[in-house]
C-alpha atoms as an extended CHARMM CRD file, in Angstrom:
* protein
*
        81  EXT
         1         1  UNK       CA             52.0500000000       85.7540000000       64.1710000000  PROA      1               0.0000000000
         2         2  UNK       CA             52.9710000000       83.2470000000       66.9570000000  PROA      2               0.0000000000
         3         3  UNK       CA             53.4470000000       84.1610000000       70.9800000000  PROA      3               0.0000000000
         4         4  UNK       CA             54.6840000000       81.6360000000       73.4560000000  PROA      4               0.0000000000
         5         5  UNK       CA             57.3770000000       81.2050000000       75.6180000000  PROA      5               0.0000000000
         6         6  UNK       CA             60.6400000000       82.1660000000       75.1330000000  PROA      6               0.0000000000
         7         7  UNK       CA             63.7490000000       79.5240000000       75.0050000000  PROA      7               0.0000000000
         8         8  UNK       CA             67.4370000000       79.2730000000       75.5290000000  PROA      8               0.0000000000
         9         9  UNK       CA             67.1640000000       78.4220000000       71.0100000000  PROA      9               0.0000000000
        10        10  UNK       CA             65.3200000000       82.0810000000       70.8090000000  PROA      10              0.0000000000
        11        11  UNK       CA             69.1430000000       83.5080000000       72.1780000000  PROA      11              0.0000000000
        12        12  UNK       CA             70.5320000000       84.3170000000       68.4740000000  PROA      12              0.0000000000
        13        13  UNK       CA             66.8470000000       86.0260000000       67.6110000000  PROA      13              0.0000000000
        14        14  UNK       CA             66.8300000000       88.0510000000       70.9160000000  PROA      14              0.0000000000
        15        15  UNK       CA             70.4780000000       89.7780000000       70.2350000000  PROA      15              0.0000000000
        16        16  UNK       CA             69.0850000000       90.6180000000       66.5290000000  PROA      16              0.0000000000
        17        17  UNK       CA             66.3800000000       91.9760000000       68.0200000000  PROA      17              0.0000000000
        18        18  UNK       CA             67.8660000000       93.8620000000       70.5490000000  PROA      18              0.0000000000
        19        19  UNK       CA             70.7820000000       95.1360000000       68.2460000000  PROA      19              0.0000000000
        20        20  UNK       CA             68.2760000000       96.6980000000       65.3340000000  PROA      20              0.0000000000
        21        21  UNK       CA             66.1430000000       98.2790000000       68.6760000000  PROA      21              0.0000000000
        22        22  UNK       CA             68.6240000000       99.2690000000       71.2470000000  PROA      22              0.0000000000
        23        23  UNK       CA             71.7990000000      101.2680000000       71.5500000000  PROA      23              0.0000000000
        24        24  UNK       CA             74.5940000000       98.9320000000       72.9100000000  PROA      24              0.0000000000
        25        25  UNK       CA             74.7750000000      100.1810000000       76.4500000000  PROA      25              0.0000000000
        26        26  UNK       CA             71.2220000000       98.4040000000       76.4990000000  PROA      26              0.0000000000
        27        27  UNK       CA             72.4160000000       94.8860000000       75.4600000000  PROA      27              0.0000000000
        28        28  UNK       CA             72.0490000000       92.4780000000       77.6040000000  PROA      28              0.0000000000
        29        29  UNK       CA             74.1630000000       89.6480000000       78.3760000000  PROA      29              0.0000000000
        30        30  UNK       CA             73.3490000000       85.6690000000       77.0070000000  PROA      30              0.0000000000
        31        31  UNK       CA             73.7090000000       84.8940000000       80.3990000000  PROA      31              0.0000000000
        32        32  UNK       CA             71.1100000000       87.5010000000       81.4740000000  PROA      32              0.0000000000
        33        33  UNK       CA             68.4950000000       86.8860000000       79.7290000000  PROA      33              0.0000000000
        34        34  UNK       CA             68.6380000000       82.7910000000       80.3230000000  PROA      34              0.0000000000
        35        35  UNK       CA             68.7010000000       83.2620000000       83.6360000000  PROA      35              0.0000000000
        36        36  UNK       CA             65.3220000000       85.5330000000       83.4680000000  PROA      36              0.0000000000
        37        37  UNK       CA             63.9590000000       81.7450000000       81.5220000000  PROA      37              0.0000000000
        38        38  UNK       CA             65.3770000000       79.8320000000       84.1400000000  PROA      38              0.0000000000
        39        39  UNK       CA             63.9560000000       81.8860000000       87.1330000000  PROA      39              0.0000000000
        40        40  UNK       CA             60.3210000000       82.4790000000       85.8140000000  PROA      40              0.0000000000
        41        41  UNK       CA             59.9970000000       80.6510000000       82.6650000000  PROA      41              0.0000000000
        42        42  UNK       CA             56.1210000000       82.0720000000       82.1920000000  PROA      42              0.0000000000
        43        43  UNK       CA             57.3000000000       86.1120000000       82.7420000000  PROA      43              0.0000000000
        44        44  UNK       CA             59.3910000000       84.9980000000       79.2960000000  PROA      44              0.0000000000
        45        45  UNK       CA             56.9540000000       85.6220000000       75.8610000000  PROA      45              0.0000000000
        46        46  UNK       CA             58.2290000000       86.2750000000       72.4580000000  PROA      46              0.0000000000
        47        47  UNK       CA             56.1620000000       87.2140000000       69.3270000000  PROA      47              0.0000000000
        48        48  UNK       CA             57.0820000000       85.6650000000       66.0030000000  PROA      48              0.0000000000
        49        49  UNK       CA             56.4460000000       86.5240000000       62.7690000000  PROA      49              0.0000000000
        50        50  UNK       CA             57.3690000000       84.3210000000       59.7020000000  PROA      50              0.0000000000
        51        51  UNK       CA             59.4050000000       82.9170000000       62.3810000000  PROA      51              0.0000000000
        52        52  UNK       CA             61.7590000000       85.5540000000       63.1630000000  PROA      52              0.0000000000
        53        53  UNK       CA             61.1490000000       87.7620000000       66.7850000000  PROA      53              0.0000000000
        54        54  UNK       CA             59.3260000000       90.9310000000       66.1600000000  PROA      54              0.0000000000
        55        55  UNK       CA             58.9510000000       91.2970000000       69.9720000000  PROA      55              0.0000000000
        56        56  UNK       CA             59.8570000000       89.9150000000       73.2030000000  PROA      56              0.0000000000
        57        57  UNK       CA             59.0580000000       90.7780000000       77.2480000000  PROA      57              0.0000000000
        58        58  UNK       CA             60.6190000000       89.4750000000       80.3310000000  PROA      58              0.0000000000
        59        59  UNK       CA             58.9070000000       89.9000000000       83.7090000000  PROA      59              0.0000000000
        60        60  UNK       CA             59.7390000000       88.7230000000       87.1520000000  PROA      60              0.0000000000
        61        61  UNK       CA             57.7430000000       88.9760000000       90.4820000000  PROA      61              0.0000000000
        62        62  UNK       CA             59.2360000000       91.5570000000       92.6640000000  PROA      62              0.0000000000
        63        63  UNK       CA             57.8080000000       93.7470000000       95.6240000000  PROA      63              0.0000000000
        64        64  UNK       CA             56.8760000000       96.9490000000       95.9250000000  PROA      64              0.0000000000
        65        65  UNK       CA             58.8670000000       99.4180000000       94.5910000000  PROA      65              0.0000000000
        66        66  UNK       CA             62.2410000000       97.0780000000       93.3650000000  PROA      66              0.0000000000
        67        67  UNK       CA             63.3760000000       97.1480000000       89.6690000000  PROA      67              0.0000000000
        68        68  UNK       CA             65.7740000000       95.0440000000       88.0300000000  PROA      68              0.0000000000
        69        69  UNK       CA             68.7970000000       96.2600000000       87.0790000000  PROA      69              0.0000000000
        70        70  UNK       CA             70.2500000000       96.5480000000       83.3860000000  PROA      70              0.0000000000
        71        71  UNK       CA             72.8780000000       94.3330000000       81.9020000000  PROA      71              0.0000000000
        72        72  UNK       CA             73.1330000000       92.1610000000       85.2030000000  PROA      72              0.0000000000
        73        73  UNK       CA             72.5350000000       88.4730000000       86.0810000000  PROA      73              0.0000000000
        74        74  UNK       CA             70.1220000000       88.4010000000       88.9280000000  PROA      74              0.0000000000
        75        75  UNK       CA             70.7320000000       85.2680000000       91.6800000000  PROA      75              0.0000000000
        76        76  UNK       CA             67.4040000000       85.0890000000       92.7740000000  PROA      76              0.0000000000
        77        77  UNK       CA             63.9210000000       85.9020000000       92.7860000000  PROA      77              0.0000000000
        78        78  UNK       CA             63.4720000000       87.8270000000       95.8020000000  PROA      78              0.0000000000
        79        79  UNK       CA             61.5520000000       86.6770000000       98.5170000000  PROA      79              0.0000000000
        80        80  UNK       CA             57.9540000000       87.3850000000       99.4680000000  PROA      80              0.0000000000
        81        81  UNK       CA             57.3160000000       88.8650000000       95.7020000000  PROA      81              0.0000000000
């Protein structure tokens, strides 16, 4: 097995991922999920195995008591996180 840092290439293996573990209204967007790399590229980790994603995590600072929302594009990391 492999970890490291996920990439806009990992896209296709995300949605596979996310299709055999989550019902549809849990999908999220391409855009989503590049802009979660973009904004904090080290909250972004995939594990491989045999190359293919067998799990993945996004995380983002945030203060106290904020969560993200599902299937939206956030702008920004907010400040003072």
């Amino acid at each position: 097995m492999t970890f490291r840092p996920l990439t806009p290439g990992d896209i296709a293996e995300l949605h596979r991922l996310e299709a055999e573990t989550y019902i549809p209204a849990l999908h999220e967007s391409d855009d989503a999920f590049l802009r979660l790399m973009q904004l904090f590229p080290e909250g972004a980790f995939g594990c491989f195995d045999a190359g293919r994603l067998c799990g993945y995590a996004f995380a983002t600072p945030s203060r106290t008591g904020d969560t993200l929302q599902l299937r939206s594009v956030i702008d920004r990391i907010p400040e003072a996180a």
